[in-house]
C-alpha positions in Angstrom: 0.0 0.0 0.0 1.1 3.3 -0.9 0.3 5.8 2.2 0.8 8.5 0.1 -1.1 7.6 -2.3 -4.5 6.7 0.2 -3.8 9.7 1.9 -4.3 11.7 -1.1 -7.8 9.8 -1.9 -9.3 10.3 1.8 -8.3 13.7 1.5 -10.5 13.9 -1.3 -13.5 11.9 0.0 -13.3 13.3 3.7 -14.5 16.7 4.9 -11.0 17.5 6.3 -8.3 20.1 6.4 -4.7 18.4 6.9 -2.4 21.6 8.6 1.2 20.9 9.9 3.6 23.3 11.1 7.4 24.1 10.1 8.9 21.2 12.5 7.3 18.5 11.0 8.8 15.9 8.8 9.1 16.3 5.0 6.8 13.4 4.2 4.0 14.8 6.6 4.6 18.4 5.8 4.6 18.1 1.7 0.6 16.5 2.3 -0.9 19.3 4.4 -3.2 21.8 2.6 -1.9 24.5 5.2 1.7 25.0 6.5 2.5 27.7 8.8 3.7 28.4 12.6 1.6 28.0 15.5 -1.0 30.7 15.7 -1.3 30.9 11.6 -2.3 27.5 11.6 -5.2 28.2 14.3 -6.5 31.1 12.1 -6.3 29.6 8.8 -7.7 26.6 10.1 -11.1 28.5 11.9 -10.9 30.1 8.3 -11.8 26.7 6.4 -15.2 25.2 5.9 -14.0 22.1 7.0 -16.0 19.8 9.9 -12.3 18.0 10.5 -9.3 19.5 11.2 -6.4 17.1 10.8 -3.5 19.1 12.9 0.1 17.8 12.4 2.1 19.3 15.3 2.1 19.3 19.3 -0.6 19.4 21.8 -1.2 22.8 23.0 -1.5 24.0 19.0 -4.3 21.3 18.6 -5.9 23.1 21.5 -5.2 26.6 19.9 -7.4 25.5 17.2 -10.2 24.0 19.5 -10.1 27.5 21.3 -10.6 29.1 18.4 -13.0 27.1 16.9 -14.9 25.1 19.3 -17.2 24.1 16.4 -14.5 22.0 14.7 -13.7 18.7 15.3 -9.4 18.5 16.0 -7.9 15.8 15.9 -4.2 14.7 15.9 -2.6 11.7 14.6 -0.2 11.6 16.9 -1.1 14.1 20.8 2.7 15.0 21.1 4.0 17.1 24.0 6.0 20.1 23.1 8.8 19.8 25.9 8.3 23.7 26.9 4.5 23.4 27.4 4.7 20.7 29.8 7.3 22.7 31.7 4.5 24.8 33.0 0.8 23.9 34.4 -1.9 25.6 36.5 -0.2 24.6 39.7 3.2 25.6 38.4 1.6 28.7 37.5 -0.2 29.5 40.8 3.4 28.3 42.7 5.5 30.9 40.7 2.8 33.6 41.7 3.4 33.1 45.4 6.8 33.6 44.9 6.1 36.8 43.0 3.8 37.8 46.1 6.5 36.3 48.8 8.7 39.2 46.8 6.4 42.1 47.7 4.7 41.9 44.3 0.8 41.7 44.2 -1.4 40.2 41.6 -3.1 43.3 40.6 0.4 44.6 40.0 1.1 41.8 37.6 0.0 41.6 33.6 0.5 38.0 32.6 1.5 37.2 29.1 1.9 33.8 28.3 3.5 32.5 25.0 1.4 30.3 22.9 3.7 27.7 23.4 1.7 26.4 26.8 -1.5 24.7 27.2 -5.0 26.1 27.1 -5.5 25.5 30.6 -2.5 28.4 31.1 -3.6 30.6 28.4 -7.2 30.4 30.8 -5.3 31.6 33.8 -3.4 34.0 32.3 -6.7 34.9 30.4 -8.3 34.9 33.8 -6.4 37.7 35.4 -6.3 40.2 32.7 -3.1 39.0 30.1 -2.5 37.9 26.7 -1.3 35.2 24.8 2.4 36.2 22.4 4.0 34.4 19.6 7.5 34.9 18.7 7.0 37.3 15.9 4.7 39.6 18.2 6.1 39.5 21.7 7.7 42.9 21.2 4.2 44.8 20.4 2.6 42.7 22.9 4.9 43.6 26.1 4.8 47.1 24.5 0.7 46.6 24.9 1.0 45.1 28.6 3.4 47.7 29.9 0.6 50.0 28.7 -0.9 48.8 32.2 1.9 50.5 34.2 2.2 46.8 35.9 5.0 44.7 35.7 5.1 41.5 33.1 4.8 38.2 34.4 5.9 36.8 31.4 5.4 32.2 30.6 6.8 30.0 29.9 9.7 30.6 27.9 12.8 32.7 29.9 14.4 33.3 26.8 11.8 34.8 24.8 11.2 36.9 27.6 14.5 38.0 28.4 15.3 38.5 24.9 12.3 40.9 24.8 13.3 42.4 27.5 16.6 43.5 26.3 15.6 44.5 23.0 12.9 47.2 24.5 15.9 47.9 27.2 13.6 46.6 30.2 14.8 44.9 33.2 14.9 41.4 33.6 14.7 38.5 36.2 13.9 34.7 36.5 12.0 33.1 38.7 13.9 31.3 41.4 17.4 31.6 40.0 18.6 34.4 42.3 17.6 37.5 40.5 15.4 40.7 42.1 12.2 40.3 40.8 10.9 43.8 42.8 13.7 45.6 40.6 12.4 43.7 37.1 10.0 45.1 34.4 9.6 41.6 33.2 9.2 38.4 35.4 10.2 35.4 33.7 9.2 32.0 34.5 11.9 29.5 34.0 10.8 27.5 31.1 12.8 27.0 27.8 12.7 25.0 24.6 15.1 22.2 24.7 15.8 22.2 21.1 17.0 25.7 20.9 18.9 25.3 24.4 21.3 23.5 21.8 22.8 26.7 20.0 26.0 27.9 21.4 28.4 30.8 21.2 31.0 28.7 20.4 28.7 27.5 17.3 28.6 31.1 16.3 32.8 31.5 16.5 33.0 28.2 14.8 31.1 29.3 11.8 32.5 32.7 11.7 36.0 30.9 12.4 35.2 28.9 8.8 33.4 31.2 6.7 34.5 34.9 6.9 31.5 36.7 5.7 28.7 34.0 6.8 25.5 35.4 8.7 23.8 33.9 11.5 20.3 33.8 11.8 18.5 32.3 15.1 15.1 32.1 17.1 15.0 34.0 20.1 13.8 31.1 22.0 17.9 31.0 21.8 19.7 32.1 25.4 20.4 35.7 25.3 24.3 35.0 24.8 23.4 33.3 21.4 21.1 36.0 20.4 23.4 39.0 21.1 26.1 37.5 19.0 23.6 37.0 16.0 23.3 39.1 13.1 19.4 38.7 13.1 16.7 36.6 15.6 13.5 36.0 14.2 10.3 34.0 14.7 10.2 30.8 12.3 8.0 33.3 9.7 10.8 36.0 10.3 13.6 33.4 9.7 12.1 32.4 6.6 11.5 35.4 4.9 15.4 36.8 5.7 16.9 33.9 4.6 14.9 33.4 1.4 15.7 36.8 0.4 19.5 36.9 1.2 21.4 36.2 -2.4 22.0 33.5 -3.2 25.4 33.0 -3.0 25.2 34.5 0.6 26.3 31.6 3.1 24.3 31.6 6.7 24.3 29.4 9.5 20.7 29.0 11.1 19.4 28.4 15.0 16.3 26.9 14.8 14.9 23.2 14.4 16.3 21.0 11.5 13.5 20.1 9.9 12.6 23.9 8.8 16.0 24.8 8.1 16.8 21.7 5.7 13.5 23.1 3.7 15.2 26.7 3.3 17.8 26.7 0.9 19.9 23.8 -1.1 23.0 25.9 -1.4 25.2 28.0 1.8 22.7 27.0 4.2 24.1 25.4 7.8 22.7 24.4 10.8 24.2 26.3 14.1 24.8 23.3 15.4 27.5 20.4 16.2 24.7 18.0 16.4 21.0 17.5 14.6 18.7 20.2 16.3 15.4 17.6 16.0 12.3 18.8 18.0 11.6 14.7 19.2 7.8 15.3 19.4 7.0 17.3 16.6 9.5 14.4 14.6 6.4 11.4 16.7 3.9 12.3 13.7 4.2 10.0 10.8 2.5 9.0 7.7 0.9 5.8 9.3 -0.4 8.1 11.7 -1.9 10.5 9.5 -3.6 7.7 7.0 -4.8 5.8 10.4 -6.2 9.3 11.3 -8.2 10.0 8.1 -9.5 6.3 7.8 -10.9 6.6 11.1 -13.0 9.7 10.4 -14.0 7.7 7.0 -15.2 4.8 9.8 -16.5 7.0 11.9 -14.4 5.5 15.1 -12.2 8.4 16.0 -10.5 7.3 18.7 -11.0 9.4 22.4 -7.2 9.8 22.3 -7.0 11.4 19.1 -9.4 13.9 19.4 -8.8 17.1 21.2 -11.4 18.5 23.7 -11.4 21.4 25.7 -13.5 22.4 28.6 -15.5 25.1 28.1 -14.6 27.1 30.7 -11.1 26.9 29.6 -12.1 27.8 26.4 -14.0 31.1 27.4 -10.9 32.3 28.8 -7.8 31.0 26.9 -10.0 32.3 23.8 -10.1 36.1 26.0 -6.5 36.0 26.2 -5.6 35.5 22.7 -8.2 37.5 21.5 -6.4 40.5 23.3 -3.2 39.0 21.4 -5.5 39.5 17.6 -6.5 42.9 18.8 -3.4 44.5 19.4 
């Protein structure tokens, strides 16, 4: 049997949209009617007429979409975790808040903003006491938003993002629990990071620039700060694409981000920042087995409970609050 081949058929019998972000493997990705990041693959999907939305990524995005359009039926072939989003849960949340308030810092002096990278339940809370969701390529007008508020930014999951952001709008900085003064910070970072980009390294940067004299280096600030500050660009996966597709192309660059996007760039002078294979594990779980088990079972009508993502619909009224602050600004 040809997967490919059936997965191309049931697409055209089923009433389904088949979306998959950036990270995903080649096979998966060159199938979907929709590529994109995160968030554009929650709003192009609630664009679609489509009863079934076949999302090819990690959990919390499948949720996105189910916030957005509770109408829809989501399901995933395969319910991966994204590393960072399990970092942080409600209790986690509620944990780091104390601390915050153990500091001198109250609640009502807080503005959460949570990345979309974290689960609806979190985009609820945050949603709950007045913040908004971010994505990469709009954290900078989003803090700018927040600090509107003349509160400080409790800013989840992802330190990096947030300290990257921080520095970039020349804000203050701390993280909880490693030592820093939260009282003295503009923005509050919880002490969550994506494993994948953890990988980038300074000495990755000198290496290239070491080898190739007039290379570039392009990375995603979910990078540490180190790695950022020594780039000559950081960029959201949307950003990274449109720089490096419109650098000449004889123009060698060295990227930080996962593999899979980066291998789908360019052919020619494009290298990963990286002594070894910068692979996101969960978003690499999804294969073409899953997918055609996926479809058939939508054809049978026996989607099975694990597949299928609900949300409550409480968490829905208020993750859907917080990133509908996120579309309005």
């Amino acid at each position: 049997m040809n997967l490919k081949d059936e997965i191309l058929k049931l697409k055209e019998e089923l009433d389904v949209t088949l979306v998959a972000h950036y990270y995903q493997r080649d096979e998966v990705f060159e199938l979907a009617d929709i590529v994109g990041d995160s968030l554009e693959l929650a709003k192009k999907a609630k664009q679609t007429d489509s009863q079934y939305i076949v999302f090819c990524g990690v959990g919390f995005m499948g949720e996105s979409v189910k916030v957005l359009s509770p109408e829809k039926t989501v399901v995933m072939p395969k319910v991966a975790c994204c590393a960072m989003a399990r970092m942080i849960d409600e209790g986690y949340y509620e944990q780091n808040l104390k601390i915050i308030n153990d500091a001198g810092i109250k609640n009502e002096d807080l503005l959460p903003i949570t990345y979309i990278n974290s689960s609806a339940k979190v985009k609820a809370k945050v949603g709950e006491m007045g913040g908004m969701v971010c994505t990469s390529s709009n954290a900078y007008k989003i803090i700018e938003k927040g600090l509107e508020t003349g509160k400080k930014i409790f800013f989840v999951p992802d330190r990096c993002l947030g300290q990257n952001f921080a520095k970039q709008m020349n804000l203050k900085s701390a993280v909880v629990g490693d030592g820093t003064n939260l009282a003295d910070a503009d923005v509050i970072c919880y002490n969550g990071f994506c494993s994948v980009h953890q990988q980038f390294s300074v000495d990755d940067i000198e290496f290239y620039r070491n080898k190739y004299e007039d290379i570039l280096i392009a990375v995603h600030p979910e990078c540490d700060p180190s790695v950022c500050d020594a780039a000559d660009f950081v960029g959201s996966t949307s950003q990274l694409i449109t720089y490096i597709s419109e650098l000449p192309k004889e123009q060698k660059v060295a990227v930080g981000t996962e593999f899979n996007m980066v291998s789908r760039l360019r052919t020619e002078n494009t290298y990963i920042l990286s002594s070894t294979k910068p692979e996101c594990p969960t978003m690499n779980e999804t294969t073409l087995l899953d997918v055609y088990d996926t479809l058939l079972s939508i054809k049978n009508n026996n989607i099975s409970p694990e597949r299928e993502i609900f949300v409550d619909e409480n968490t829905v009224k208020y993750a859907k609050i917080a990133l509908q602050r996120m579309l309005e600004v």
